[in-house]
C-alpha positions in Angstrom: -16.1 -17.9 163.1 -19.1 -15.9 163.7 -22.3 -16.2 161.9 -25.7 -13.9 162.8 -28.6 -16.0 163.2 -31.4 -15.1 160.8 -33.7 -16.8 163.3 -33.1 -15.2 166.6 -34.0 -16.8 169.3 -37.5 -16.3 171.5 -38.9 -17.2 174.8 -42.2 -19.3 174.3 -45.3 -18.3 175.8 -46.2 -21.6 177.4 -43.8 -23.6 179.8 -43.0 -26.7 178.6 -42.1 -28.3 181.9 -45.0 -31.0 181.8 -43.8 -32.6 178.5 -42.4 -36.1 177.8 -39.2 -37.0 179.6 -36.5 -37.4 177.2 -35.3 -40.9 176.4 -32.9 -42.3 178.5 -32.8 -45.6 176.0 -31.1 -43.3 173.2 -27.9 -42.6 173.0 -25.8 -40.4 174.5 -27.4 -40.5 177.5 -27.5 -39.1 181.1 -28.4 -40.6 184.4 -31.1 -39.3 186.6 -29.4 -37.6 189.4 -27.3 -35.3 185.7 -30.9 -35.1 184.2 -32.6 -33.5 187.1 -29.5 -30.9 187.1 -29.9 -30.6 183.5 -33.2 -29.4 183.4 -33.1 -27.3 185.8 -30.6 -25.2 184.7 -31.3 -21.7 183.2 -29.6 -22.4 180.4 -30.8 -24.1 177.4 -28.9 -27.1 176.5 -29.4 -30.1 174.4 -27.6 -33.7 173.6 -27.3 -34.5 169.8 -26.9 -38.0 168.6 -25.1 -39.0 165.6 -24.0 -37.0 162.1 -27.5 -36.2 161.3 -27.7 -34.3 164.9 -30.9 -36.1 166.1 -32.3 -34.7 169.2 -31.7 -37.0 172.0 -32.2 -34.7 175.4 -33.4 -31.1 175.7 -34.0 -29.3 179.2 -36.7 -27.2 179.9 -35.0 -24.0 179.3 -34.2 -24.9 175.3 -37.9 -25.5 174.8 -38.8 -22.5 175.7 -36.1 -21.0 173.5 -36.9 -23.3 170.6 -40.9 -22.4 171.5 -41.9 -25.6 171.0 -42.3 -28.9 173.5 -40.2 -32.4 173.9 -42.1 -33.9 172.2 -41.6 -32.0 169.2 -37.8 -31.9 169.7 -36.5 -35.2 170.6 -36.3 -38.1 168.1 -36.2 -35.7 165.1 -33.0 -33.5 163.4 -32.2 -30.7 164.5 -31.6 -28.9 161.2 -35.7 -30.0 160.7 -36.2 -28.3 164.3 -34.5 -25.4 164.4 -33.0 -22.9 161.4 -30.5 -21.2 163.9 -27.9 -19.4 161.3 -25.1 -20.8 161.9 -25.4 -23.7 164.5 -26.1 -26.6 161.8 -22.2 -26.1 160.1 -20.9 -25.5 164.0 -22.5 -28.8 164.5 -20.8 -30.6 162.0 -17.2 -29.1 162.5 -17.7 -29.9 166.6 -18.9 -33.9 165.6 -16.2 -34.4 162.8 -12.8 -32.8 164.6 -13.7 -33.4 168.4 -12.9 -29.8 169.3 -15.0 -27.4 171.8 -16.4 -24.6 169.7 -17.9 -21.4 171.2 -19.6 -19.1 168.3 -21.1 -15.5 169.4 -23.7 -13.5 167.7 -22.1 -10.0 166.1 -23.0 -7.0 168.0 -27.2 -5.7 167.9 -28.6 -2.5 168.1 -29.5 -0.9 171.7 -33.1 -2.3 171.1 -31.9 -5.7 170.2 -30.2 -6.1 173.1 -29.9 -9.6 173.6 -27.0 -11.8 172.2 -26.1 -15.3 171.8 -23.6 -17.7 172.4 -23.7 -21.4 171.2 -21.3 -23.8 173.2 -20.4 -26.8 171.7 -18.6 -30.1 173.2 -17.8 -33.5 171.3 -19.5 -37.1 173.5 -17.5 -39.8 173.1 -17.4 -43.6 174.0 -14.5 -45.4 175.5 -13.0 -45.6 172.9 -12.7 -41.9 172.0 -14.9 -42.5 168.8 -17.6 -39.4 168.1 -21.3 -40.1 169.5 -22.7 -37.0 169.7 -22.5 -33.3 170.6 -23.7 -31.4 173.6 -25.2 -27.8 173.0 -25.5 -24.9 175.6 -27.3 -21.9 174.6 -26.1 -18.6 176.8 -27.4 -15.0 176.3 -24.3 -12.9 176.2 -24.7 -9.5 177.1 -21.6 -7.2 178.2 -22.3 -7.7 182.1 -22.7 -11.4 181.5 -20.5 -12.5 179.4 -17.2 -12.9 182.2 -19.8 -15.1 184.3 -20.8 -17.1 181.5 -17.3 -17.9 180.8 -16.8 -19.2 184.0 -19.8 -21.7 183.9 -18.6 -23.1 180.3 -15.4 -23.7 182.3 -17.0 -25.3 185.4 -19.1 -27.2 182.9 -16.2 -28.6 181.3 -14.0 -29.2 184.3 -17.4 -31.1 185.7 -17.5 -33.4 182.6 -13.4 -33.9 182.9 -13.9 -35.1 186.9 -16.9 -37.6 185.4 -14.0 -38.9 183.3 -11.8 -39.0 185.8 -13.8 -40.6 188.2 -14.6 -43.4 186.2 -10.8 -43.6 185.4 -10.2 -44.0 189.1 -13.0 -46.7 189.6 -11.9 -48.8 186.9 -7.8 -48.8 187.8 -9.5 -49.8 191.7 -11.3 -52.4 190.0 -7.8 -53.8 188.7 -5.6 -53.3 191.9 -8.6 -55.5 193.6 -8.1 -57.9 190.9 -4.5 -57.8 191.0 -4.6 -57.9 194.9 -6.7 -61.4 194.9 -4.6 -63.0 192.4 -1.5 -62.3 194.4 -3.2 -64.1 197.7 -4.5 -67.2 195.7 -0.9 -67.3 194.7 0.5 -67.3 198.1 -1.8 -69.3 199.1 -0.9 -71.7 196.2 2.8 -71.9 197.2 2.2 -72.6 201.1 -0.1 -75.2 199.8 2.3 -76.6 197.4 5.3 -76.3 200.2 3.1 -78.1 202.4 2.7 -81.2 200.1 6.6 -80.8 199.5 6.8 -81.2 203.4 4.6 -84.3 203.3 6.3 -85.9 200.9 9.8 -86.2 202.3 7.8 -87.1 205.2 6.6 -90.4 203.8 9.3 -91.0 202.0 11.0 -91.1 205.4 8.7 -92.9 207.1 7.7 -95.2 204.8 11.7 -96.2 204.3 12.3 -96.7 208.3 9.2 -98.8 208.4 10.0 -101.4 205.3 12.7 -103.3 207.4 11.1 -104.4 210.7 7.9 -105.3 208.1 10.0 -107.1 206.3 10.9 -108.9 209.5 7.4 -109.1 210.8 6.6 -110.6 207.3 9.7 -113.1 207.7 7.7 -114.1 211.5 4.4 -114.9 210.2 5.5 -117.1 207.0 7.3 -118.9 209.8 4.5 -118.9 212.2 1.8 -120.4 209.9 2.6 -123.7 209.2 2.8 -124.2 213.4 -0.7 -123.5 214.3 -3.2 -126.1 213.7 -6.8 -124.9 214.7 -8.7 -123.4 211.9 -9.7 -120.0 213.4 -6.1 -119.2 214.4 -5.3 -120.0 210.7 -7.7 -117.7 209.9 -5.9 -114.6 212.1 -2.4 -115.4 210.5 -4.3 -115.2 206.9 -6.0 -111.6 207.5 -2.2 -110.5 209.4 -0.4 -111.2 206.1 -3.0 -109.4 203.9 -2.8 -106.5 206.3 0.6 -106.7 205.9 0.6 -107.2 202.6 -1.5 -103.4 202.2 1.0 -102.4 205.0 3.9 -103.2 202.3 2.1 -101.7 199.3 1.2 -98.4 201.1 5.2 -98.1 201.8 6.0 -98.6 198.2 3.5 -96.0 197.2 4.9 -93.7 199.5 8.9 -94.1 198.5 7.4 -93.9 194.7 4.8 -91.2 195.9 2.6 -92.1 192.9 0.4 -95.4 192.4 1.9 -98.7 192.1 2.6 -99.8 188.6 -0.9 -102.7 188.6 -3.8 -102.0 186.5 -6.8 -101.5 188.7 -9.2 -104.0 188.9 -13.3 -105.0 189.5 -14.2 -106.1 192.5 -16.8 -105.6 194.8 -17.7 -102.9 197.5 -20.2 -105.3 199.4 -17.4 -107.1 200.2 -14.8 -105.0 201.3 -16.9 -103.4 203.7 -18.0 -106.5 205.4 -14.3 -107.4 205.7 -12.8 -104.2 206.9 -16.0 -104.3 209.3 -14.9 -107.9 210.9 -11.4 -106.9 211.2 -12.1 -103.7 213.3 -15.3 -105.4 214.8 -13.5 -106.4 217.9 -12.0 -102.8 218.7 -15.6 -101.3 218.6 -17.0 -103.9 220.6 -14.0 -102.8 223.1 -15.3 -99.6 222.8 -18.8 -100.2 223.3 -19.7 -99.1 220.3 -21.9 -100.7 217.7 -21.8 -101.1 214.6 -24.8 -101.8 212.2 -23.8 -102.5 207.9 -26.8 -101.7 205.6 -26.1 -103.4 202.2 -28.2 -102.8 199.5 -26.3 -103.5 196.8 -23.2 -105.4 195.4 -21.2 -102.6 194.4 -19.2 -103.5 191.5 -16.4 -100.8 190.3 -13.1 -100.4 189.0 -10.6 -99.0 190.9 -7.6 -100.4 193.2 -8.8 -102.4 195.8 -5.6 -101.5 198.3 -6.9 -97.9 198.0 -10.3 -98.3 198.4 -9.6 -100.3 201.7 -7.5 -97.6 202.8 -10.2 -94.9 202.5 -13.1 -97.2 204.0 -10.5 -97.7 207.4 -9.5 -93.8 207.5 -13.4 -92.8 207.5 -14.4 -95.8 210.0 -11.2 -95.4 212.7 -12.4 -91.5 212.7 -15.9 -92.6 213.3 -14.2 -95.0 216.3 -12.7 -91.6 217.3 -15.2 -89.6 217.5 -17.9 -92.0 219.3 -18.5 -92.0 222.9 -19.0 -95.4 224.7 -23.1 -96.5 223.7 -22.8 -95.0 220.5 -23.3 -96.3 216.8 -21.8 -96.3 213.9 -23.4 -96.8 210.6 -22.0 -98.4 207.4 -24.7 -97.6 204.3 -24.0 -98.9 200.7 -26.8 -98.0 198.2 -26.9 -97.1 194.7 -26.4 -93.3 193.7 -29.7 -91.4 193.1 -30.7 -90.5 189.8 -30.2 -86.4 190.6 -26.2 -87.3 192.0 -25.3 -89.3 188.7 -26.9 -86.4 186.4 -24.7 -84.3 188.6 -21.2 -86.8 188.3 -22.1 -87.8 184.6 -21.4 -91.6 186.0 -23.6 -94.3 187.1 -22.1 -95.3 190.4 -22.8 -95.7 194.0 -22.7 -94.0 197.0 -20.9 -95.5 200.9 -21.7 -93.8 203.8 -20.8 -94.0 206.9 -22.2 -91.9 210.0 -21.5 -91.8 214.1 -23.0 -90.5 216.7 -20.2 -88.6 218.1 -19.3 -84.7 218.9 -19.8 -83.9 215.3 -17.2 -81.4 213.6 -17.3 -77.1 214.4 -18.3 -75.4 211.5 -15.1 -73.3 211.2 -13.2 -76.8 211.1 -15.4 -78.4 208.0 -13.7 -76.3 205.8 -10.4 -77.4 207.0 -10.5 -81.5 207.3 -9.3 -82.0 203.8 -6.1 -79.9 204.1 -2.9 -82.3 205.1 -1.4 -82.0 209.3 -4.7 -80.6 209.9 -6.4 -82.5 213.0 -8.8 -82.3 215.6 -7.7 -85.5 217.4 -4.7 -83.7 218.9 -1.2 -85.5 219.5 -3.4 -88.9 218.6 -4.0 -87.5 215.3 -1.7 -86.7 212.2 -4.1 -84.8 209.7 -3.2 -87.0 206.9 -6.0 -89.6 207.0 -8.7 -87.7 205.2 -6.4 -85.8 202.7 -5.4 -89.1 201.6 -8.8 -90.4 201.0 -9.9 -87.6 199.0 -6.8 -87.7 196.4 -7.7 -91.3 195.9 -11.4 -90.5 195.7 -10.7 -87.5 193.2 -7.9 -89.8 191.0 -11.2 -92.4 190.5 -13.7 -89.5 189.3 -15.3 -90.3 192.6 -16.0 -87.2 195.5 -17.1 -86.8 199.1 -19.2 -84.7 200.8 -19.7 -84.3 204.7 -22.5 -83.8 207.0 -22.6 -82.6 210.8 -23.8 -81.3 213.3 -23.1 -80.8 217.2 -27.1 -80.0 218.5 -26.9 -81.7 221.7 -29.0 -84.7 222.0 -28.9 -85.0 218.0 -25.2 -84.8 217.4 -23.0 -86.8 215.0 -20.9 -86.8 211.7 -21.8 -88.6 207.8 -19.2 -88.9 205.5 -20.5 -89.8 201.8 -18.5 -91.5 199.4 -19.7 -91.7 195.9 -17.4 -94.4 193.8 -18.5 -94.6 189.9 -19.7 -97.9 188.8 -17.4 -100.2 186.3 -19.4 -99.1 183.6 -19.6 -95.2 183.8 -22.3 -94.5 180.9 -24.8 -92.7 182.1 -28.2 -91.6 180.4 -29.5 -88.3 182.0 -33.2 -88.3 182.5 -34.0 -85.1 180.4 -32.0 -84.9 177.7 -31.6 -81.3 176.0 -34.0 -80.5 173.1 -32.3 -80.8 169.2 
């Protein structure tokens, strides 16, 4: 349809170029690097906002056409702005179908020379509802009409590529998504085959071991009522409680779950002090020492067998990993305030620290993981994946510290165990 403005267009006799930049916080928009093309362009163009048309952008070459500045234009209707014949019901029809209009001005007389086109686009959102209109404004005279055509075209096919573009970026987006999921998944399942592997491997073990225990077992009941000095008696008592762990570790393991006993209070204080006598004579074969800093009692819930096994792991690595003169360090002390806010629990915390090698950084990460060792053929990489699943199963965690700067080297393992009562009062609590 073609319409003949009443209103033709003029070139204003100032240059606008020094007016307000258009708002880039109104809708549709255009980024900096498509604003600075924008304006300038020799065409006039323009970026309409909503059913009422409201001026959002205008380059440099509408204002002049429009004779008047950005300031005037933007923020306000365009039917208010400008009474070009035709354009206002173009406007409406471009907005309400979503179809590219192009309206030309009828022929003029040789001394009206000048004609117009008005090209019209629909702005979307994602989701392909109607947010504006972009208008181009193009003097079509006979020998420039065939190049105008082509830059409407290039115009379009630029604002297709923008789509496309974004397209692409957003489908690489998923495939990187997609790509990640897919290695935390194989990572899952050689994780999960690995504590397949360990399983039958304790079930084994722990099967081949229960019958010369048993026998063992059968030795020392028989053994005890023989001996008659009191510190002997005393060697016979810790071998059959040590056997008696031995026993209930093998249980565990052809179960592979905790034995069937409720766990019970008891206090840390004084399993470390006998876990530290029993292994006392092997670090002073060493010549090692080792130094137990109590400062509190330590009273939690939890199953003593598995706490004993965890304090033994962390202190036979400690034995490991300390040279002949060195010390290790056995620390029990209530948690700080800023470690219970953090575990929701009351509890305390058991470290214990050598002054050994220390651990390579590209190991830390590692220690947890089961058959992972650094001891070698000595080791079997199952000591500290152990403690932390019993750690964990309690609500407990542990953290490590190390470092190998020579002179200052040395490993801390921290434990922190939540006390028997696990209420815990933060010290800010959050405003009602």
């Amino acid at each position: 349809m073609i319409r003949k403005s009443s209103i033709r267009p003029k070139e204003a006799s100032d240059d606008p170029e020094s007016d307000i930049n258009p708002r880039p916080d109104r809708r549709p928009d255009v980024s900096n690097i498509e604003r600075s093309i924008l304006d300038t362009s020799p065409l006039p163009m323009a970026a309409l906002a909503g059913p009422d048309h409201i001026l959002r952008y205008v380059n440099r070459a509408f204002c002049r056409l429009a004779r008047k500045t950005r300031d005037e234009l933007t923020g306000k209707p365009f039917a208010e702005l400008v009474a070009w014949e035709g354009c206002l019901a173009l406007l409406n029809r471009v907005y309400s179908t979503g179809e590219v209009e192009i309206q030309i001005e009828p022929e003029r007389t040789e001394a009206q020379s000048a004609r117009w086109s008005y090209t019209m686009w629909p702005v979307c959102d994602a989701q392909d509802h109607p947010m504006g209109v972009m208008m181009q404004v193009t003097e079509t005279t006979q020998f420039h009409q065939r190049a105008i055509a082509v830059n409407e075209q290039l115009l379009l096919s630029g604002v297709r590529q923008h789509e496309l573009r974004e397209t692409a970026e957003k489908l690489n987006v998923q495939l990187q998504l997609e790509i990640a999921d897919r290695k935390r998944m194989e990572r899952a399942l050689v994780h999960s085959e690995k504590l397949a592997v360990t399983a039958r491997f304790a079930s084994t073990m722990a099967h081949e071991i229960n019958n010369p225990l048993e026998a063992m077992t059968n030795l020392v009941f028989l053994l005890a009522p023989l001996q008659t000095n009191s510190e002997a008696r005393a060697y016979i008592a810790t071998l059959e409680d040590q056997m008696q762990g031995l026993r209930r570790i093998t249980t565990q393991a052809l179960k592979f779950h905790r034995d069937g006993n409720k766990p019970a209070i008891f206090k840390l204080n004084a399993v470390l002090r006998e876990v530290a006598d029993f292994y006392r004579p092997q670090a002073e074969k060493q010549g090692m020492i080792v130094y137990q800093r109590i400062e509190t009692d330590g009273t939690i819930l939890a199953f003593r067998g598995e706490i004993v096994q965890v304090v033994t792991n962390l202190l036979l690595n400690a034995f490991d990993a300390t040279p002949a003169g060195g010390q290790v360090i056995i620390h029990l002390y209530p948690a700080p305030r800023w470690l219970c806010e953090i575990r929701a629990s009351s509890g305390y915390c058991l470290s214990i620290a050598d002054s050994g090698s220390g651990i390579a950084p590209q190991d830390r990460a590692r220690i947890y993981q089961p058959f992972f060792t650094t001891k070698g053929e000595r080791g079997t990489g199952l000591g500290l994946w152990v403690s932390a699943g019993i750690v964990n199963r309690i609500g407990g965690s542990i953290r490590v510290w190390s470092t190998r700067r020579p002179g200052r080297s040395g490993t801390c393992f921290s434990v922190f165990l939540p006390a028997e009562q696990t209420a815990f009062t933060p010290l800010r609590r959050r405003a009602k």
